[in-house]
VOLUM-606737 format. One record per residue (C-alpha): residue number from 1; residue in one letter; x, y, z. Coordinates in steps of 0.1 Angstrom, whole numbers, plus 2048, in hexadecimal, padded with zeros to 3 digits. Layout:
<sites>
{num: NUM&residuo: A&xx: X&yy: Y&zz: Z}
...
</sites>
This chain:
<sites>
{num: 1&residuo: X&xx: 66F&yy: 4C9&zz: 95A}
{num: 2&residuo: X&xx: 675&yy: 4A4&zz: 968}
{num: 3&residuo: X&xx: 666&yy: 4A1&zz: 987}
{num: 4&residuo: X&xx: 673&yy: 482&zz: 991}
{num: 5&residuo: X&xx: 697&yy: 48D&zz: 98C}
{num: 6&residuo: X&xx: 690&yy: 4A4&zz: 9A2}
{num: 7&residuo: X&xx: 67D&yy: 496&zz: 9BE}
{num: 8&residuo: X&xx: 68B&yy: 46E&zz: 9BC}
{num: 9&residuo: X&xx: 69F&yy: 463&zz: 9DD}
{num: 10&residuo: X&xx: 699&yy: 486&zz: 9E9}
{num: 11&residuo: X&xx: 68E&yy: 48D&zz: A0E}
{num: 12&residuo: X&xx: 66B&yy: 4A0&zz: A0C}
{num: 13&residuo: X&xx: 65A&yy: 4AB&zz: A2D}
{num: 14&residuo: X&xx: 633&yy: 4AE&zz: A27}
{num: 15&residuo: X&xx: 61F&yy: 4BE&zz: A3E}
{num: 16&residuo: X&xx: 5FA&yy: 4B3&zz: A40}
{num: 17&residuo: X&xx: 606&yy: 48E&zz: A30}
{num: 18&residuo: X&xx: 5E4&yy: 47F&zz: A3D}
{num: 19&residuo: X&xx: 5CF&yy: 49A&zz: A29}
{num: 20&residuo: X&xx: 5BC&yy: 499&zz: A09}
{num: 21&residuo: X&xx: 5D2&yy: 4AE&zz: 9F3}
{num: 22&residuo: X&xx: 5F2&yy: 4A0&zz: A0C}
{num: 23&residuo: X&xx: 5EC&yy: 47C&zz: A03}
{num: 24&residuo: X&xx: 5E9&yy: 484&zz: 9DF}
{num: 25&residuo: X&xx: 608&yy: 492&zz: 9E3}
{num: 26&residuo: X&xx: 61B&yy: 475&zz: 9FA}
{num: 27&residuo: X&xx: 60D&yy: 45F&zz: 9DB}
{num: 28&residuo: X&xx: 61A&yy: 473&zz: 9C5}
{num: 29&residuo: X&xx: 63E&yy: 476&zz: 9D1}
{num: 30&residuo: X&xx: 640&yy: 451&zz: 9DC}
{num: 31&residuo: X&xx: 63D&yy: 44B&zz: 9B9}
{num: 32&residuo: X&xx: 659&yy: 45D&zz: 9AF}
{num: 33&residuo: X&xx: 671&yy: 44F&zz: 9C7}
{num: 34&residuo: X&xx: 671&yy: 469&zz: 9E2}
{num: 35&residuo: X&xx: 677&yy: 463&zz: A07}
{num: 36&residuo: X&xx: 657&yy: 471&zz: A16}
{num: 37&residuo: X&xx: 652&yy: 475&zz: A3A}
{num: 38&residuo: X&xx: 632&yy: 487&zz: A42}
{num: 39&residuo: X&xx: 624&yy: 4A0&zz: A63}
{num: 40&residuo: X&xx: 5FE&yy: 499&zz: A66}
{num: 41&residuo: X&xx: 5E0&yy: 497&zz: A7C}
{num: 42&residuo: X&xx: 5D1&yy: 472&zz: A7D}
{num: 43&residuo: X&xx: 5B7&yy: 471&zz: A61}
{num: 44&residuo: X&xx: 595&yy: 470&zz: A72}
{num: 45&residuo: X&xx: 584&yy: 454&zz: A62}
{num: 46&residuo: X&xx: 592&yy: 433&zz: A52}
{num: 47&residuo: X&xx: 582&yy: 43E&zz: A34}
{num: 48&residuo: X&xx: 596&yy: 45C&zz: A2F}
{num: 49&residuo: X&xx: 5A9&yy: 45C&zz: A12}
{num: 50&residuo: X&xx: 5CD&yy: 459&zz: A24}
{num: 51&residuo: X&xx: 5C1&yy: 434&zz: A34}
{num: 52&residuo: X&xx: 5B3&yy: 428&zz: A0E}
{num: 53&residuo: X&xx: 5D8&yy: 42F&zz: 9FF}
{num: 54&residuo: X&xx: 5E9&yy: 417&zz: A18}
{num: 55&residuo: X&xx: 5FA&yy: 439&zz: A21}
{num: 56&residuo: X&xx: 612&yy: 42A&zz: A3E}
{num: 57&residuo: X&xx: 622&yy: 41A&zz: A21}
{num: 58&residuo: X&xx: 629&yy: 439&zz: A09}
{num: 59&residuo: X&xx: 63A&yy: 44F&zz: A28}
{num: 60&residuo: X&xx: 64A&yy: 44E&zz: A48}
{num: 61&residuo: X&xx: 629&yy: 45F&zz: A5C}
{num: 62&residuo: X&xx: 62B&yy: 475&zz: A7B}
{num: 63&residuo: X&xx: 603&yy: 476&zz: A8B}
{num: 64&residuo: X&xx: 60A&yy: 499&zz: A9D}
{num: 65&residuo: X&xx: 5FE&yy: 4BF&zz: A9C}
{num: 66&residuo: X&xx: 60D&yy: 4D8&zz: A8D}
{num: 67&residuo: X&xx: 609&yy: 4EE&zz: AAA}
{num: 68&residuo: X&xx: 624&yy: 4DA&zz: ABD}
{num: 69&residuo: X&xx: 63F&yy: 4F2&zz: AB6}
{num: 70&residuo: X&xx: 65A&yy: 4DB&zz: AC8}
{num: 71&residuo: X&xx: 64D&yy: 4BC&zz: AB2}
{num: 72&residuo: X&xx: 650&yy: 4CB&zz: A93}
{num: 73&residuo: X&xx: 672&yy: 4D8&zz: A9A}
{num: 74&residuo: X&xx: 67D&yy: 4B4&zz: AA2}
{num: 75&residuo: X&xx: 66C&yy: 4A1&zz: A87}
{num: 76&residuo: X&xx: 679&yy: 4BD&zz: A6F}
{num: 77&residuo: X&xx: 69E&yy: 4BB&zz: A77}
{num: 78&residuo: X&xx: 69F&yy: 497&zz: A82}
{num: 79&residuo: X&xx: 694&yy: 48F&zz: A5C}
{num: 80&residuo: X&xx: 6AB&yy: 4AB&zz: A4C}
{num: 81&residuo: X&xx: 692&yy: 4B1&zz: A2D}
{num: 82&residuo: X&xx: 69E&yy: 4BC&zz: A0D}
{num: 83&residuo: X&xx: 676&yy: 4CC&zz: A06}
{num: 84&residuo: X&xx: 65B&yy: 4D0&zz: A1A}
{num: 85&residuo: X&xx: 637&yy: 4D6&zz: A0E}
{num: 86&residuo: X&xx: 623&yy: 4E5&zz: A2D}
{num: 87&residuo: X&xx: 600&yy: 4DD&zz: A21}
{num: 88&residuo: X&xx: 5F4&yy: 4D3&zz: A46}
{num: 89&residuo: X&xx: 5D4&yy: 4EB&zz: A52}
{num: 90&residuo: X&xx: 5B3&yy: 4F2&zz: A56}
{num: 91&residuo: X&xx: 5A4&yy: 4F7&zz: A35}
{num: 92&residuo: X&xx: 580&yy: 4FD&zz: A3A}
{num: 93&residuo: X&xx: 56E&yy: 51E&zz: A37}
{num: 94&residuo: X&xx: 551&yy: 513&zz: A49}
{num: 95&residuo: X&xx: 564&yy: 4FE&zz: A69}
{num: 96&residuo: X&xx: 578&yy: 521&zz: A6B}
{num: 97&residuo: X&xx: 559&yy: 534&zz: A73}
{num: 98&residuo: X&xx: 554&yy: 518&zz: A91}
{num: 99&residuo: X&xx: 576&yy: 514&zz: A9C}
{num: 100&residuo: X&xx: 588&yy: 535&zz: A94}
{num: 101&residuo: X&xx: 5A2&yy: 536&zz: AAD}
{num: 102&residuo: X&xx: 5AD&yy: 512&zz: AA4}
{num: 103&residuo: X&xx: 5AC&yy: 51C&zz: A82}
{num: 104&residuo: X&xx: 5C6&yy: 539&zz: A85}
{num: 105&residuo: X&xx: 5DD&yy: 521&zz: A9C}
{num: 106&residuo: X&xx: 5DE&yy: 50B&zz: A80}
{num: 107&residuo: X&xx: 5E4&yy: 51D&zz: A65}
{num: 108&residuo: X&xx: 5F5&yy: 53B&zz: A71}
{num: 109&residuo: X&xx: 60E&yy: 529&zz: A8E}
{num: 110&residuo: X&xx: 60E&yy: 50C&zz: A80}
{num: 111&residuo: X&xx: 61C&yy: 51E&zz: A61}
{num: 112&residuo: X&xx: 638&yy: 52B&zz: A77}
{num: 113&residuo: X&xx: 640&yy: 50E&zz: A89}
{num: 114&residuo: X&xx: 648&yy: 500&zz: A6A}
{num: 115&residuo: X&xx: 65B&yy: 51E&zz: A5B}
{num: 116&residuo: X&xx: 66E&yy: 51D&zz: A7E}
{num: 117&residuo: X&xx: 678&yy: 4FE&zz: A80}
{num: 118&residuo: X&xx: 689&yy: 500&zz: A59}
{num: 119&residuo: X&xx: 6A2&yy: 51D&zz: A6D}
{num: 120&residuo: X&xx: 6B1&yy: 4FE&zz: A7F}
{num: 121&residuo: X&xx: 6BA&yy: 4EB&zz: A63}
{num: 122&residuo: X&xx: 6DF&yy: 4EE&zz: A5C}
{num: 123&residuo: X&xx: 6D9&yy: 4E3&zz: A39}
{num: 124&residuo: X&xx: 6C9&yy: 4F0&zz: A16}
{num: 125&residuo: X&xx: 6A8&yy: 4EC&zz: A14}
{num: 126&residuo: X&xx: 689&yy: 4F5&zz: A00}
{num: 127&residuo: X&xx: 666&yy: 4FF&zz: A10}
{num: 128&residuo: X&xx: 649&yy: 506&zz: 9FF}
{num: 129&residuo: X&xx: 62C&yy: 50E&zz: A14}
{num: 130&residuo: X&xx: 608&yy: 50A&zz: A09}
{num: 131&residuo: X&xx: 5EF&yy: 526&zz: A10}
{num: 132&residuo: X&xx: 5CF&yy: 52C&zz: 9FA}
{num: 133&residuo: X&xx: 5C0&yy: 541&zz: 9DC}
{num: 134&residuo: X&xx: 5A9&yy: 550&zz: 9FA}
{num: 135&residuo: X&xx: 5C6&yy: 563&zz: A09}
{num: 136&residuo: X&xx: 5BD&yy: 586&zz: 9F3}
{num: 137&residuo: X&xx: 5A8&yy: 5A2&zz: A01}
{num: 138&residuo: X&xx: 588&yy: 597&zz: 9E7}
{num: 139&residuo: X&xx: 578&yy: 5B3&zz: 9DD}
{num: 140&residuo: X&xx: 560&yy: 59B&zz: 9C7}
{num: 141&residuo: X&xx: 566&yy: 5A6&zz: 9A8}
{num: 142&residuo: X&xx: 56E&yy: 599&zz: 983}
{num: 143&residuo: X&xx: 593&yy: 59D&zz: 991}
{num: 144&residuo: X&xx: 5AD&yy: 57F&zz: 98E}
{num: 145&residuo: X&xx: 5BF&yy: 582&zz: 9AB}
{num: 146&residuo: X&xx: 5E8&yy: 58A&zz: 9A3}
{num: 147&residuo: X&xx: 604&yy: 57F&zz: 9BF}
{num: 148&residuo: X&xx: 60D&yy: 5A2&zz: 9C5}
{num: 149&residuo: X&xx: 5E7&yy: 5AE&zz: 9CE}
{num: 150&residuo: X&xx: 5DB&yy: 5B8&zz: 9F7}
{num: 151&residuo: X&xx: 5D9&yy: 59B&zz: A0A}
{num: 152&residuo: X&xx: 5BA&yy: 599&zz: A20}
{num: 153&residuo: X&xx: 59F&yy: 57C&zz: A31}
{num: 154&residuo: X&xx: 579&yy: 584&zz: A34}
{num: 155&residuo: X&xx: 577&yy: 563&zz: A48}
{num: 156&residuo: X&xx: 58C&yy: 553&zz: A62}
{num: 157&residuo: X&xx: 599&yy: 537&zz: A4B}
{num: 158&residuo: X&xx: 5A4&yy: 550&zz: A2F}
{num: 159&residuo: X&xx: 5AC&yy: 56D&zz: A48}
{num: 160&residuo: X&xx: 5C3&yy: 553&zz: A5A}
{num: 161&residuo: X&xx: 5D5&yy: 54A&zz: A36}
{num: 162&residuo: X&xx: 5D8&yy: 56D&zz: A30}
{num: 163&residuo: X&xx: 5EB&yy: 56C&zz: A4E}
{num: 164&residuo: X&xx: 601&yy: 553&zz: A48}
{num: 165&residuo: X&xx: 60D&yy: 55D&zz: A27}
{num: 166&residuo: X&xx: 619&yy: 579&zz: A3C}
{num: 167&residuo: X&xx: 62C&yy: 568&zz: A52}
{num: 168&residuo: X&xx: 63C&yy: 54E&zz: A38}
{num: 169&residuo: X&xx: 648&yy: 578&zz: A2A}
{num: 170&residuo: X&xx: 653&yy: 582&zz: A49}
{num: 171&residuo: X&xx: 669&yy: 563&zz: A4F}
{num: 172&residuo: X&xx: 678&yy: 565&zz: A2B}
{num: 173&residuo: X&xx: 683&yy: 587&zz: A33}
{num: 174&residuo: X&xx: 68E&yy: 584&zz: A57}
{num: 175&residuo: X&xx: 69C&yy: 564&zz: A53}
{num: 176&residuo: X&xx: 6A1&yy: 553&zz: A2E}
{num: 177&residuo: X&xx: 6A6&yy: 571&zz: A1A}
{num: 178&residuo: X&xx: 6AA&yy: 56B&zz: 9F5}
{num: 179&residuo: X&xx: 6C7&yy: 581&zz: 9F6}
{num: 180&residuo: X&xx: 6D6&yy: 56C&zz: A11}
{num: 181&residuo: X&xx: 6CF&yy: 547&zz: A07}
{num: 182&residuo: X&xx: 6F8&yy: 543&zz: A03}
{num: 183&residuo: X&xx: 6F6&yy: 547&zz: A2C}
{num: 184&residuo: X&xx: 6D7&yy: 538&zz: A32}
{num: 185&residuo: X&xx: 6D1&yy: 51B&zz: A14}
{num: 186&residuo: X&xx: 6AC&yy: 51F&zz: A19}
{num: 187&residuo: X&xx: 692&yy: 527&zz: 9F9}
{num: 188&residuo: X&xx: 66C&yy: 52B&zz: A03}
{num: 189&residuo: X&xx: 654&yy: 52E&zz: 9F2}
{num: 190&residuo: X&xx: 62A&yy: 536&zz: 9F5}
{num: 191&residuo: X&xx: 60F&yy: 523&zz: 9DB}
{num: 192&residuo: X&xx: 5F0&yy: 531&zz: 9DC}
{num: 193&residuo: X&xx: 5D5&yy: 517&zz: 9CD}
{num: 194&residuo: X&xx: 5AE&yy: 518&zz: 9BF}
{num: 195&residuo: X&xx: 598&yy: 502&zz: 9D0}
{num: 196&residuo: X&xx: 5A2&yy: 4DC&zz: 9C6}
{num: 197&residuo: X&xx: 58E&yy: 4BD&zz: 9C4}
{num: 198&residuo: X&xx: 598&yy: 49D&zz: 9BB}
{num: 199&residuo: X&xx: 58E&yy: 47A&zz: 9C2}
{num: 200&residuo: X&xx: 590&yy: 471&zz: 9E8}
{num: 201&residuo: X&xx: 586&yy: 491&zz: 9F9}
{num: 202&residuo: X&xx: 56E&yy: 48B&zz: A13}
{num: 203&residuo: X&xx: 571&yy: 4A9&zz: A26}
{num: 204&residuo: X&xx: 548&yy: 4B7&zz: A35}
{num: 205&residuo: X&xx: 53F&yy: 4D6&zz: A26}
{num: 206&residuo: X&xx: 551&yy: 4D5&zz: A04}
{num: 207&residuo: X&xx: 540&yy: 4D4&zz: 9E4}
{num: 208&residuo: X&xx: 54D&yy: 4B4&zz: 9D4}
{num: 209&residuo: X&xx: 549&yy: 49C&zz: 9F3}
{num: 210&residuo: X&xx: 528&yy: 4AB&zz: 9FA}
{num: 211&residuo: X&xx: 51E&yy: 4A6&zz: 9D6}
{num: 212&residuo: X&xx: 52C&yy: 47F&zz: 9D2}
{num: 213&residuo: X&xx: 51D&yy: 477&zz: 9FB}
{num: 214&residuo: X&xx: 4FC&yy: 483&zz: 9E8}
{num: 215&residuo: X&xx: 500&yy: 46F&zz: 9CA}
{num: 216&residuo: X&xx: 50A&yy: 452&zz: 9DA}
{num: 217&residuo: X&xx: 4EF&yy: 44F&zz: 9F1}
{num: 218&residuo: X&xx: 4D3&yy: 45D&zz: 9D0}
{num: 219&residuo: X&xx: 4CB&yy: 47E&zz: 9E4}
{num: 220&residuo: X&xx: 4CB&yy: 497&zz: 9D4}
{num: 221&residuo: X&xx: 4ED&yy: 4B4&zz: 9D3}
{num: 222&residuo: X&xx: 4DF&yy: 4D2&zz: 9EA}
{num: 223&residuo: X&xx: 4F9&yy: 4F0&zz: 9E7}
{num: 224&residuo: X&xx: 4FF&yy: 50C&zz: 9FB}
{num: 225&residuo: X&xx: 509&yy: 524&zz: 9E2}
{num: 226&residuo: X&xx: 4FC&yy: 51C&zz: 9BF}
{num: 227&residuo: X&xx: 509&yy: 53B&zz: 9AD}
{num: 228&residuo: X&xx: 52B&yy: 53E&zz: 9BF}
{num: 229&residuo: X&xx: 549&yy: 542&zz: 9A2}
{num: 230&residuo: X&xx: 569&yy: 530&zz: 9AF}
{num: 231&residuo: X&xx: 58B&yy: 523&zz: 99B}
{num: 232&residuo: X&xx: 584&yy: 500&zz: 99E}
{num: 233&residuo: X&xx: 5A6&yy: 4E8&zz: 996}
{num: 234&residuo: X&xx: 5B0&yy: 4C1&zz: 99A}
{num: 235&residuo: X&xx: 5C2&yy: 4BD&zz: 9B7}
{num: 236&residuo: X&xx: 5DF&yy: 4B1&zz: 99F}
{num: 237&residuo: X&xx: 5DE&yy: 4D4&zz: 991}
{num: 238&residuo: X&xx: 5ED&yy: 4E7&zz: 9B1}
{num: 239&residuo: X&xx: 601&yy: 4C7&zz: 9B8}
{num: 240&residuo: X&xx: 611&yy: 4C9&zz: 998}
{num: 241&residuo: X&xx: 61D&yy: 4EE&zz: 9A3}
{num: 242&residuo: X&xx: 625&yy: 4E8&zz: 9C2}
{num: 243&residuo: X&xx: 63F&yy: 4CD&zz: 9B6}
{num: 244&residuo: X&xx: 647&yy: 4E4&zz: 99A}
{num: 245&residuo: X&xx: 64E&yy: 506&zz: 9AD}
{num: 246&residuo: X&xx: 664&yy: 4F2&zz: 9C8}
{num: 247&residuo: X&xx: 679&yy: 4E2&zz: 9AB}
{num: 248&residuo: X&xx: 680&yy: 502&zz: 99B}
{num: 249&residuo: X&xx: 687&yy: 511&zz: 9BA}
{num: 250&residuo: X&xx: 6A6&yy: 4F5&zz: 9BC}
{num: 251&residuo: X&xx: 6B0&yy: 502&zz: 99E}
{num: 252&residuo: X&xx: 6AF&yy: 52A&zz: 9A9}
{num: 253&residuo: X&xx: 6A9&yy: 528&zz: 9CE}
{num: 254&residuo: X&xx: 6A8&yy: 550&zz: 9CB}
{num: 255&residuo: X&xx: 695&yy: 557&zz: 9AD}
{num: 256&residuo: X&xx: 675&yy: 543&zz: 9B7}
{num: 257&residuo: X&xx: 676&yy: 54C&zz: 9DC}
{num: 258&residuo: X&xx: 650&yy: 558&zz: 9D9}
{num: 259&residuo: X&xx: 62E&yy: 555&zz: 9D9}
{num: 260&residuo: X&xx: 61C&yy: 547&zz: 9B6}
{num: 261&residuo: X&xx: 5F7&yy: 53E&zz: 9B1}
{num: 262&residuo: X&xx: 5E8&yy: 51D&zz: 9A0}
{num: 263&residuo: X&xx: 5C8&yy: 51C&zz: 992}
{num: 264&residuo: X&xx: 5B3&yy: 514&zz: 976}
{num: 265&residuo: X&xx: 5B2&yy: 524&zz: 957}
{num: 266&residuo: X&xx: 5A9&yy: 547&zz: 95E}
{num: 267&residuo: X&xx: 58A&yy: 548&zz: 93E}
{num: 268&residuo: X&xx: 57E&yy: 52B&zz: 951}
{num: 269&residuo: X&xx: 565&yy: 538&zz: 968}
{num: 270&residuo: X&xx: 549&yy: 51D&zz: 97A}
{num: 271&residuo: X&xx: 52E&yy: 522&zz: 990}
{num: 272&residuo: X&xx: 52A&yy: 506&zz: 9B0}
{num: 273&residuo: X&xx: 50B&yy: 4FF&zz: 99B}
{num: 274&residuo: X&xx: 520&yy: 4F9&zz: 979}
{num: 275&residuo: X&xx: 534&yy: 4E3&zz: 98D}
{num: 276&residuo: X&xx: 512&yy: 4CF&zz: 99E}
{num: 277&residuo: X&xx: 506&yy: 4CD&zz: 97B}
{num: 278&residuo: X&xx: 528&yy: 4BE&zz: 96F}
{num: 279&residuo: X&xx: 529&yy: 4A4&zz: 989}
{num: 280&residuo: X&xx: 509&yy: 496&zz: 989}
{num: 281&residuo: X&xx: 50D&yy: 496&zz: 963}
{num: 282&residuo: X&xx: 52C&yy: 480&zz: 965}
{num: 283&residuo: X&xx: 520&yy: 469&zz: 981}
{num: 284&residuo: X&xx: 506&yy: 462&zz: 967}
{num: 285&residuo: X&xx: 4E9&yy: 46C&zz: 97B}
{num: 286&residuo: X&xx: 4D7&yy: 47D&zz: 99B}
{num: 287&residuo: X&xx: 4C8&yy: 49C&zz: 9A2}
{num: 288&residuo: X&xx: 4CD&yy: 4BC&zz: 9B2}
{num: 289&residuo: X&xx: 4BA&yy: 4D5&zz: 9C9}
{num: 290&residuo: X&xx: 4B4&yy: 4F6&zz: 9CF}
{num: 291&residuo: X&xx: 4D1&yy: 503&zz: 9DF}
{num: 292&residuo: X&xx: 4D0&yy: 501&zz: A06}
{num: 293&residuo: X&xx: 4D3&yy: 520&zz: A1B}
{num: 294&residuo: X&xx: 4F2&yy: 532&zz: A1A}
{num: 295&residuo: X&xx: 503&yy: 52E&zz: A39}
{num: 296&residuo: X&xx: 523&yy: 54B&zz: A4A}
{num: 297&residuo: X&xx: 52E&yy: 560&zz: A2F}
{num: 298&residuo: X&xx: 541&yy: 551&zz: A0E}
{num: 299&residuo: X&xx: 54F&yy: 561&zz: 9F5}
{num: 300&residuo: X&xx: 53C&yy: 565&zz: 9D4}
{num: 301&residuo: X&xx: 557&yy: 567&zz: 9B9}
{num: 302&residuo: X&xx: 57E&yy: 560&zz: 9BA}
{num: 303&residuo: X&xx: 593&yy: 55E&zz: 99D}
{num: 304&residuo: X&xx: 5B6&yy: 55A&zz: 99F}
{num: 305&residuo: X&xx: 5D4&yy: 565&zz: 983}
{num: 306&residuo: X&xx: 5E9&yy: 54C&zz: 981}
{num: 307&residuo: X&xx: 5FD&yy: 561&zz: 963}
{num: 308&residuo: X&xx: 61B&yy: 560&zz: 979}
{num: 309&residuo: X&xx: 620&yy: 537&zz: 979}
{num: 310&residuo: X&xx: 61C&yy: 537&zz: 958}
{num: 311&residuo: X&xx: 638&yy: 54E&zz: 94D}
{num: 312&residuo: X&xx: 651&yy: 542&zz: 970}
{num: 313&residuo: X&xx: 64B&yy: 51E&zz: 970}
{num: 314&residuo: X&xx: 63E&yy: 515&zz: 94F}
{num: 315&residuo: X&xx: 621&yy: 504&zz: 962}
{num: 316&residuo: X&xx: 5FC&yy: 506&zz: 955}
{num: 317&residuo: X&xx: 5DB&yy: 4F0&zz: 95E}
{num: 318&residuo: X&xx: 5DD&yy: 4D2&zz: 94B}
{num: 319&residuo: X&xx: 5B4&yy: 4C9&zz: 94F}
{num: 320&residuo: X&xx: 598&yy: 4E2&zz: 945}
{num: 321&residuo: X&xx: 583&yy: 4E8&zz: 95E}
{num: 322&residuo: X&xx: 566&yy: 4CE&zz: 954}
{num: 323&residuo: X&xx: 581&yy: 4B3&zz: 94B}
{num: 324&residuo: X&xx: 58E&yy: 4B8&zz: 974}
{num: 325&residuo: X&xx: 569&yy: 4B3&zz: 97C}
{num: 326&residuo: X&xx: 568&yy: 493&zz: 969}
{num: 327&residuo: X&xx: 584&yy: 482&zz: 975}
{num: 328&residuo: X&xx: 57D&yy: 48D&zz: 99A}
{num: 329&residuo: X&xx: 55B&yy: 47E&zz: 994}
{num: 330&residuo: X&xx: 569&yy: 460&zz: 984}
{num: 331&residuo: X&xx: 57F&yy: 457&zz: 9A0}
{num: 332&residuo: X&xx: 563&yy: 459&zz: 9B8}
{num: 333&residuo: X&xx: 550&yy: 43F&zz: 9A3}
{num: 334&residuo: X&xx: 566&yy: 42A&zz: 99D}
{num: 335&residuo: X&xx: 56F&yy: 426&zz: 9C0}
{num: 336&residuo: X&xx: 553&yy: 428&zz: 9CE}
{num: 337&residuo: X&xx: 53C&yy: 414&zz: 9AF}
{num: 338&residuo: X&xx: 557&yy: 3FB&zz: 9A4}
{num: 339&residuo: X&xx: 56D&yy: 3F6&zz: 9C4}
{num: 340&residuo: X&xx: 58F&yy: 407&zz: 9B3}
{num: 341&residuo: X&xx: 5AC&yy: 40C&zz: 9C5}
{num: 342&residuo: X&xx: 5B0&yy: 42F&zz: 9D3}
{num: 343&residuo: X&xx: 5D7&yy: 42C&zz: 9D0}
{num: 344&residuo: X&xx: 5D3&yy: 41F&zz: 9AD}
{num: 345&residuo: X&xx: 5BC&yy: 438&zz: 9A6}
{num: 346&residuo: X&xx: 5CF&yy: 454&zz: 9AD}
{num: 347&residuo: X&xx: 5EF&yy: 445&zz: 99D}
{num: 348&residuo: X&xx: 5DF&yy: 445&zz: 97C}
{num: 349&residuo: X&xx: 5D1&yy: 467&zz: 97F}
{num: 350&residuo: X&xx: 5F1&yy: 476&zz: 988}
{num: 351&residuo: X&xx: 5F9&yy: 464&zz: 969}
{num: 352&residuo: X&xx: 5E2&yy: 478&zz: 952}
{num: 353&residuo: X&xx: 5F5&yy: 49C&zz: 95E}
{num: 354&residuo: X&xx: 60B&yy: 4AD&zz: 948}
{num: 355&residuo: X&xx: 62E&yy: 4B0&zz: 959}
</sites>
């Protein structure tokens, strides 16, 4: 499928612009010759990855929260979007346990201002909304996780995704109904991803930055959970589906009206110690520790199926799980060693995907 074809001098909405995986994704789009006009928070440090990509320049950015159900009305149909991508949240397992309340505003009404505002819009439109592979009831178990299995959320962070997958249902079937889209003209859709890195992630309390803010100053990597399996991708990886789900739901607004995972190869199973191992390894040096002490409860082991993709969409990882290691690494270094372009960087990993 040509992405471009689909996406150039299109209108695409993108919630959570000023994020790590959304200004991947404002890069990405630019570069096809969309009109992107994003629905952010301010990035909290000039060295987020948003302010090294000149982002101002790739999108038309809106600095507001996505709890302003009135604002996100307005920006919505003022811009009169042919997609949004609602990746804005609050992604951390960890900040959830500390600010849980804030953490199911975000991800649960934020979700549905978003979905609400898309009943105003007198026009076709396309909406896929970005939850997480943490939104199933996990039992722990050698168990890839299917579409169709029980929803659930240990934590507040996955507990509050669990809960907005259900509303994203409820407001396909009260109001978008694939059996009504001739009425309505609205297809949306729920992606479910593994946990990404990527170069220019500098989130606290995430394996990757804590691992290159380690190597870069030679500490040595301390992790919480050494033995913890999770489906590690590139950020491209999800990206790739997102774009790819959305532009077949253009062509079958009805059919692909529904939730689909993307993840790694499901044989591909690494430890956060696998992955320390991988990165100092490609860094070309450092150390690790023993790992520190395990914090509020984590899941152990999550594996995702990601069968369903493959068969629908045609879409499957195009790095192994040690190659998405490697680059990630890579782009840290050579940022960070050499003085690269972040923007440039990203452009020429995008170019390495298989579309």
């Amino acid at each position: 499928m040509n992405l471009e074809s689909i996406y150039k001098d299109r209108k695409v909405f993108i919630t959570g612009h000023t994020g790590f995986k959304g200004s991947w994704l404002t890069t990405w789009l630019h570069q096809m010759g969309a009109q992107v006009k994003g629905y952010a928070l301010a990035p909290e440090n000039e060295s987020d990855l948003y302010h090294l990509i000149r982002g101002d320049e790739l999108c038309t950015s809106v600095i507001a929260d996505i709890r302003d159900r009135e604002r996100v009305k307005k920006e919505v149909l003022d811009f009169r979007p042919d997609f949004i991508f609602h990746l804005a949240a609050q992604p951390l397992v960890k900040l959830s346990y500390e600010q849980p309340v804030d953490t199911f505003e975000v991800n649960v009404t934020g979700t549905a201002n978003v979905l609400d505002a898309i009943r105003f819009l007198d026009k076709p439109c396309t909406a896929l909304m970005v939850t997480t592979d943490k939104v199933y009831k996990n039992l722990e178990k050698e168990y890839p996780y299917k579409e169709d299995d029980q929803l659930g959320g240990y934590d507040p962070y996955s507990a509050s995704k669990a809960c907005a997958e259900l509303v994203i249902d409820s407001y396909r079937n009260s109001f978008f109904h694939p059996a009504k889209y001739a009425e309505h003209k609205k297809s949306i859709s729920s992606a479910r991803a593994g946990n990404v890195i990527g170069g220019g992630d500098w989130a606290r309390d995430r394996i990757v930055p804590d691992i290159i803010r380690a190597l870069s100053a030679e500490q040595a990597v301390t992790v919480r959970n050494p033995q913890s399996i999770r489906p590690w991708e590139h950020v491209l990886e999800p990206l790739h589906g997102y774009l790819t789900l959305a532009a077949h739901q253009v062509q079958d607004p009805v059919k692909y009206a529904d939730a689909y995972n993307f993840g790694p190869r499901m044989e591909e199973k690494f430890t956060v110690q696998d992955l320390v191992d991988r990165a100092i390894a490609a860094w070309g040096g450092g150390a690790h520790q023993g790992g520190a002490q395990p914090g509020a409860h984590e899941a152990g082991l999550l594996l995702l199926d990601i069968t369903k993709a493959g068969k629908e969409l045609d879409w499957r990882p195009t790095f192994t799980t040690p190659e998405a290691i490697e680059l990630t690494v890579n782009w840290y270094r050579r940022h960070l060693k050499e003085g690269a372009d972040a923007r440039s960087l990203i452009l020429s990993d995008i170019n390495k995907i298989t579309v």
